[in-house]
N, C-alpha and C positions, 0 to 999 in steps of 0.2 A: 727529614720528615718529622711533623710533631704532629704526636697524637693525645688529648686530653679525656683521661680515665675518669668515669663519673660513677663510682660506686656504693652501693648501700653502706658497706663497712671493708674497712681497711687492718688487716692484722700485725700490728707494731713490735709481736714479738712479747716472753714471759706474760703471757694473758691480758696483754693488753688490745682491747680493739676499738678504733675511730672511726667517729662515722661525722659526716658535716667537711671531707676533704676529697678534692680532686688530686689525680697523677698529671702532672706534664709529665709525657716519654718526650725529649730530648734528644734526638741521635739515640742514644746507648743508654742515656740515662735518666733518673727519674727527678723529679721534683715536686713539694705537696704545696698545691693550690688550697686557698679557702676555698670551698663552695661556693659562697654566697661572692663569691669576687672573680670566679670562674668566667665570668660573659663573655669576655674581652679578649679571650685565649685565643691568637690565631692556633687554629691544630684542628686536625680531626678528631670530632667530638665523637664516642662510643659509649653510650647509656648502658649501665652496667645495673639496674635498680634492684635487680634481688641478687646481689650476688657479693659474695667478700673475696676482697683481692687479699694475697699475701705471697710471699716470694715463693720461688719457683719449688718444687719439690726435687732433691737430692738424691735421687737412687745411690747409695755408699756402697754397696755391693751387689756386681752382678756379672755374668758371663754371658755377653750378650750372642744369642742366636740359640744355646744347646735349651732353652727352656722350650722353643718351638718341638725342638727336633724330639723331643719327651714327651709333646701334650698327647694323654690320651693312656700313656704307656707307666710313667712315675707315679699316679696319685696311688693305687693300692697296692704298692709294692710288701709283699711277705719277707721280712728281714730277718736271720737270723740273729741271735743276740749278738750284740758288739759291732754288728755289721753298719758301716755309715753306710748312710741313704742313698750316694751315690755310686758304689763302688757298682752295683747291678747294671746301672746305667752305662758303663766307661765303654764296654762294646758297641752299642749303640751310638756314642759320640765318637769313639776313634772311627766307626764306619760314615760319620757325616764329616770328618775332617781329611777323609781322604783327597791326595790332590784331585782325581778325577773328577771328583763333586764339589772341587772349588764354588765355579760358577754361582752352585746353586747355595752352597755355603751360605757365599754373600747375598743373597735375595733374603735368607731366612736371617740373616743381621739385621739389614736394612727395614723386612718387616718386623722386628723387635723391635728396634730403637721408634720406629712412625707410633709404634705400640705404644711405647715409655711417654713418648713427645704428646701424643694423644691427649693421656688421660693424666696428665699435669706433672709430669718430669722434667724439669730444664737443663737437671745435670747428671751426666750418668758415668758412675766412676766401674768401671769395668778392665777383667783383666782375661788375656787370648790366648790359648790355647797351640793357635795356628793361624795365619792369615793376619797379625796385626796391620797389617798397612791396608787390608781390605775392610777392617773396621776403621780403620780412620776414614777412609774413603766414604763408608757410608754414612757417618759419625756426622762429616762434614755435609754430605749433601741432603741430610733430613732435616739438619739446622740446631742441635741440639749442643750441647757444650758437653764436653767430656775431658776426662784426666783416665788415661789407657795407657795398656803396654803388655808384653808377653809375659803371661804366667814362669815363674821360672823357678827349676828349672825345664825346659821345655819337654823334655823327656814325661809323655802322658804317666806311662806307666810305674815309673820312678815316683812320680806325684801320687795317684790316685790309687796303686796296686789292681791286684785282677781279685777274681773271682778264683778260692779252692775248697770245690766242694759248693757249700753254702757260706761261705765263711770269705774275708778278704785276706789277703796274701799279696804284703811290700814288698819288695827285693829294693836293694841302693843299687841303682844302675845307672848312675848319672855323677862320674868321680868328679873331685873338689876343681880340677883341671878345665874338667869340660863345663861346670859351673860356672867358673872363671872366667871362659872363653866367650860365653853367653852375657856376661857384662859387656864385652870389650864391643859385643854385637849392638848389645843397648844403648852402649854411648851412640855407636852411629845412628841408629834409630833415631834415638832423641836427636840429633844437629840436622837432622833429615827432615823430620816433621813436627817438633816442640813449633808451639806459635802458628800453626795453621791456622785458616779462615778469621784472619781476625783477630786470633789467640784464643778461639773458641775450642781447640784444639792442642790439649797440652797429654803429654807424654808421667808415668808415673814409672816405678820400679815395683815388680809384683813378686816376691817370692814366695812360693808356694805357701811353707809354714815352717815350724823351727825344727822339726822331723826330718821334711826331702832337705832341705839347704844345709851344708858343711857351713858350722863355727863361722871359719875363713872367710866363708863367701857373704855371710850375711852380714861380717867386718867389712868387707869388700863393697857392699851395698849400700851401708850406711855413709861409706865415703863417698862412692860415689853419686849420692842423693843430695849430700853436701856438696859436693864440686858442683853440680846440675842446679842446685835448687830446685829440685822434686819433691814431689812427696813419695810413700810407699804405702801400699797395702799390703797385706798376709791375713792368712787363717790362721786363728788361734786357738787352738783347743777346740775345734769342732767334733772332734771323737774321740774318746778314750782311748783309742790306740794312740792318737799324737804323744798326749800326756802320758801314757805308759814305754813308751820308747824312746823320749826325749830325756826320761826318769835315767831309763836304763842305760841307757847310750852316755850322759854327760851329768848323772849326780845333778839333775837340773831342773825348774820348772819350765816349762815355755817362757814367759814372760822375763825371769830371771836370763835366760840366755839372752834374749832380744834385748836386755836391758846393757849386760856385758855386753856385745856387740856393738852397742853406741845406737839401735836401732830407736828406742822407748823414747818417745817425745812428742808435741802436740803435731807435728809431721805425719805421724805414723797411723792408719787404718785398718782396724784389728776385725776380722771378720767373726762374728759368731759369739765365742769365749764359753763355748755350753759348759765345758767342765774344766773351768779354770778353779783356782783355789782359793777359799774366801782370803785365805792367808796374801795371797798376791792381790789384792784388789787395790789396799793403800798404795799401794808401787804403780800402779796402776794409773789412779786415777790421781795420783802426784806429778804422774811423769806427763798429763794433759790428752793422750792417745786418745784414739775415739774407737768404742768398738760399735761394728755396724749391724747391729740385732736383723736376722731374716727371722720372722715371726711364722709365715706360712710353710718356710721351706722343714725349719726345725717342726711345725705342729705333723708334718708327714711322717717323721719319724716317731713319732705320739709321743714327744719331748716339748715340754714348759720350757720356751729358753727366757734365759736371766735379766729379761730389763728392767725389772722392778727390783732387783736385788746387787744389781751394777748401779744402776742409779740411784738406789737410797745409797752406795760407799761414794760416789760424789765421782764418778765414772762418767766422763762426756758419752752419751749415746747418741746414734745414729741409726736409720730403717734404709734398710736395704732390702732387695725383693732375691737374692741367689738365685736369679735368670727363670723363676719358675711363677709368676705373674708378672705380668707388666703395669698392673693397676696398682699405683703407690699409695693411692689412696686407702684405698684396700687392703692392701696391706699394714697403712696405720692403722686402722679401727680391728682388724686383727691381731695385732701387738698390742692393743689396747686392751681388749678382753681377755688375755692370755695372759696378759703383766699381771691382771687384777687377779685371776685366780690362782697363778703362783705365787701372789705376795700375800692372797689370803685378805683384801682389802676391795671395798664397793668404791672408795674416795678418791684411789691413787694407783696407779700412775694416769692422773688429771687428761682432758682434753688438750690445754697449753702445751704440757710439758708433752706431751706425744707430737703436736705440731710442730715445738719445737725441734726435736730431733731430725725431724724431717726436714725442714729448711734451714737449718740451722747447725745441728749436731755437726757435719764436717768440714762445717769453716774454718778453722783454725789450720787445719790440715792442708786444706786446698789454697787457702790465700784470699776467699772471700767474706763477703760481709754478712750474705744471707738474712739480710732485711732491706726495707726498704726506704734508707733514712736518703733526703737529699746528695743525690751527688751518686748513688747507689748504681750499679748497672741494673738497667732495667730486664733481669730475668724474673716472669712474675706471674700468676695465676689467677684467673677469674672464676671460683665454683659457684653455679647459678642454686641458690638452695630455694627452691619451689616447687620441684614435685613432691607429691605425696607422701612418701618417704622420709621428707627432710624439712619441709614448711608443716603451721609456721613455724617463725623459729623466734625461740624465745631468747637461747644463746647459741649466735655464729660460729663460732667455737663447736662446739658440742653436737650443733648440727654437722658440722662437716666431717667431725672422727668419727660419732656414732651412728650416722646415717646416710652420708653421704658415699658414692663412687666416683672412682674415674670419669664415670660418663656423667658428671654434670659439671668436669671443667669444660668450659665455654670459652674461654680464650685464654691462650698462653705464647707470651711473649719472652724472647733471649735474645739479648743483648739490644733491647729495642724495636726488636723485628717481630711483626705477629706473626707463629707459627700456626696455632691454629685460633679460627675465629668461627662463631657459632656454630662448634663444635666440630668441623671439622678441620682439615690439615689443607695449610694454604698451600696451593703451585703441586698437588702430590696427585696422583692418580692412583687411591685408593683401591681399587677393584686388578689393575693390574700388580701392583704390588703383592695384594693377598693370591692370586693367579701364580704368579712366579715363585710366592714361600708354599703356597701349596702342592708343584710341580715338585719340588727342591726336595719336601719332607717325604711327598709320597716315593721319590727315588731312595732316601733315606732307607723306610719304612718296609721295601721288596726287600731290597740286600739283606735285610737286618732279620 
């Protein structure tokens, strides 16, 4: 099928935006028509007139389904000092990962991911707790492209610790063995389902952070990411406790172990980095890694996190949403305001460089292009800027970080295929889907 995009303005990537070209979508991929030589194009033609296409947006980190299972319950959480933001929460998500509420698990995935797919997500790099193969399932049948895989190591409570007192409390319950063993599980994973739907469906290696995984194992990781040709994610410094027990334990920084380990490299998807050390940044952002800034998840813990301060040391960045909105959108224009007043600057971090990160910032890692140059897979986004809020617009750009939401992507396409088109989701039965995450959470919600 060939469909010919006919848009106001085209986003090329470092601030550049075109206007006077048409898309041929292609099968899978894209090609730039002139305008004025467009007539002739057999293809479905789609008039796009107020609206700027630019490739698809990148969710770089997120855990999809527990941001549901939280709404309502997470945003006013009372923390005591030192306490990450999630550790209150871990009761509540071990009681939705129970097998009994499998079932219902997967509905509150599935309406996550229609979420992401919605409001201009094309890719969504997420890591599971429990159930990966029912994230892939659903992964595949929303239509969305993703790079997943089991958090590890799987042991919740070894990962995230409990609640003592007011206060979090690790235990290491997850020896270097049974880590181990959880690779050997990976590999089968991956020869199972790497390259699903088309290869819209690819497999990653996720260890927790450089705290729960032994040395050995995260040696063990980086080999075998290289045998696979994977990428990896982890959290990096998302609490002060990581960074004071990684201290303790191995004479070490985070990043400096990950780098012995053979992990540090443009492969690599560093979640967060709140309190990493200016001293690591050149290592950092030499070694090409990308960390994936959650702007709203860190503003709940009423923490400034660091994109304007990783990005002026020459740190590829990345937005990601930590499972707790689905509007990526939105979440750029909130990392946007937030860089500016941690960096103490009205000019910078720029509308460009915020979109950038967003289509862009985890290509390297994944294996993409994340633009839209001929030849490109057509994963791509239409935001219609003409409501009130966001017309006119003087710069498309600036309308879409400073004004713009989710809810004015208007069509979004992956791998060629429209997912959603005037604004809603093609082939999806909206009303039952939200019916089934609602059923799911409020079963959640009693037990809890």
């Amino acid at each position: 099928m060939r469909t010919l995009l006919r848009p106001r303005w085209i986003y090329r990537g470092g601030g550049r935006v075109e206007t006077g070209t048409s898309l041929l979508i292609d099968g899978a991929t894209v090609t730039a028509v002139p305008a004025a030589d467009d007539a002739g194009v057999d293809a479905e033609r789609i008039e796009l007139p107020r609206h700027l296409v630019l490739p698809g947006l990148v969710n770089a980190h997120t855990h999809a389904g527990a941001g549901p299972v939280a709404r309502g319950i997470a945003e006013d959480l009372k923390l005591a000092p030192g306490t990450p933001y999630y550790v209150p929460l871990t009761r509540l998500w071990q009681l939705a990962y129970r097998p009994e509420l499998r079932a219902g698990l997967r509905a509150i995935v599935r309406w996550d991911l229609l979420g992401m797919l919605r409001t201009g997500t094309t890719t969504v790099v997420s890591t599971s707790s429990v159930d990966i193969e029912g994230y892939l399932d659903a992964a595949e049948e929303a239509g969305v492209r993703t790079w997943a895989g089991p958090a590890l190591p799987m042991n919740v409570a070894h990962r995230l610790g409990t609640l003592d007192g007011d206060r979090q409390r690790r235990v290491d319950l997850s020896p270097e063995q049974e880590q181990l063993a959880e690779l050997d599980a990976f590999r089968a994973l991956f020869a199972a389902h790497d390259g699903r739907a088309g290869g819209r469906i690819r497999l990653l290696l996720g260890p927790a952070s450089a705290h729960t995984v032994e040395p050995g194992v995260l040696a063990g990781i980086a080999k075998l990411a290289a045998e696979l040709g994977c990428p990896v994610t982890t959290h990096l410094c998302q609490s002060e406790g990581e960074l004071d027990e990684v201290r303790r334990k191995y004479d070490r920084t985070p990043v400096e172990l990950l780098d012995e380990a053979g992990l540090l490299g443009e492969r690599l998807i560093c979640a967060h980095g709140t309190y990493l050390p200016d001293a690591d940044l050149p290592r950092l952002a030499a070694s090409g890694a990308v960390v994936a800034h959650c702007a709203v998840r860190k503003a709940r813990e009423a923490i400034l996190p660091p994109f304007g301060r990783f990005a002026a040391a020459g740190v590829r960045m990345a937005i990601g949403t930590d499972a707790f909105t689905t509007d990526l959108v939105t979440e750029v224009r909130m990392a946007a305001m937030l860089a500016k007043i941690a960096v103490g600057r009205t000019d910078w971090p720029d509308a460009a460089t915020m979109l950038d990160a967003a289509v862009a910032g985890p290509a390297p890692a994944l294996g993409i292009s994340g633009d839209l140059a001929d030849g490109a897979v057509a994963d791509l986004i239409a935001v219609e800027l003409a409501a009130p809020e966001s017309a006119p617009v003087h710069d498309p750009l600036a309308s879409v970080v400073h004004y713009a939401s989710g809810h004015d992507v208007d069509l979004v396409m992956v791998g060629g295929e429209i997912r959603v088109r005037d604004r809603a989701l093609v082939g999806v039965d909206w009303e039952a889907a939200r019916a089934a995450a609602e059923d799911a959470c409020a079963a959640v919600w009693e037990r809890w």
